[in-house]
Every structure is written in structure tokens, then in C-alpha cells.
C-alpha positions in Angstrom: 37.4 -30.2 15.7 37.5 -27.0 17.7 36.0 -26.3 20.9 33.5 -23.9 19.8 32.4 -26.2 16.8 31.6 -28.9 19.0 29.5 -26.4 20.8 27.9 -25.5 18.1 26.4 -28.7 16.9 25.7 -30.2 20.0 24.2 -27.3 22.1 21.0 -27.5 20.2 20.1 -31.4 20.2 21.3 -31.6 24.1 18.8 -28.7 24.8 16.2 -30.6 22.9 16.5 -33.7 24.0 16.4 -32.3 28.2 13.7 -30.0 27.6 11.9 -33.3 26.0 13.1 -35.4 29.2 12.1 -32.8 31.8 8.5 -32.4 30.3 8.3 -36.2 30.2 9.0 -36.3 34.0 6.7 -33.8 35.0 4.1 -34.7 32.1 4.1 -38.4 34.1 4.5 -37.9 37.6 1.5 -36.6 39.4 3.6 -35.5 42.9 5.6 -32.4 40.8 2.3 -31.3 39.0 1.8 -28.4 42.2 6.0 -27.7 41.8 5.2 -26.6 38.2 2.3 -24.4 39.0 4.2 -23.0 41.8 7.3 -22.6 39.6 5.0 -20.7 36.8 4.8 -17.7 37.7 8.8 -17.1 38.5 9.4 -18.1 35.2 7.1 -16.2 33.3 8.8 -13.6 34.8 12.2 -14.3 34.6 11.5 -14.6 30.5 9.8 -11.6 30.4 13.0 -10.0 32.0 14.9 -11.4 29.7 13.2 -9.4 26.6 11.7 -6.7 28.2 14.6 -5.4 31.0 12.4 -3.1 32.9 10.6 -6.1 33.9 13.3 -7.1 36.2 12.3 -4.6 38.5 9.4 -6.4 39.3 11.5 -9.3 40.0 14.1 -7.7 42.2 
């Protein structure tokens, strides 16, 4: 099995299965609720750069 086929089928479950973890950490402990409402707005942004470029502007 080649490198980029065992990229291929395990990208997708690893990504899964850490988004599931991290929202299970902050879902359950109270302390990092303010983190992810600080955190928020960054994000949104930082998505919205990613599909709509001139957005990065506003980041930068």
C-alpha cells in the first residue's frame, strides 16, 4: 500500500473521530466554554477566508 492510499482512507475517519473528541472536551468541561466563545469569531473568519478570499483582508 502506497503512501498516498493510506492517506486516503485514513484522513477522513482520523478527522472524524478528533473533531468528535474535541467537541466532547469542550461539550464537558465547563472552564474552556469562554475559550470557545472567544475563539468564535477568529474562526468564522478564517472559514470565510477560506471561500471568499477578499475576506482575508479583514483578517490581516
Amino acid at each position: 500500500m502506497g503512501i498516498i492510499s493510506f492517506v486516503k482512507k485514513w484522513t477522513l475517519p482520523c478527522a472524524m473521530l478528533f473533531g468528535a473528541t474535541i467537541y466532547t472536551v469542550f461539550t464537558l468541561v465547563k472552564p474552556l466554554e469562554p475559550l470557545g466563545e472567544a475563539v468564535a469569531p477568529l474562526y468564522t473568519k478564517c472559514i470565510a477566508g477560506g471561500y471568499f478570499p477578499d475576506a482575508l483582508c479583514d483578517i490581516l
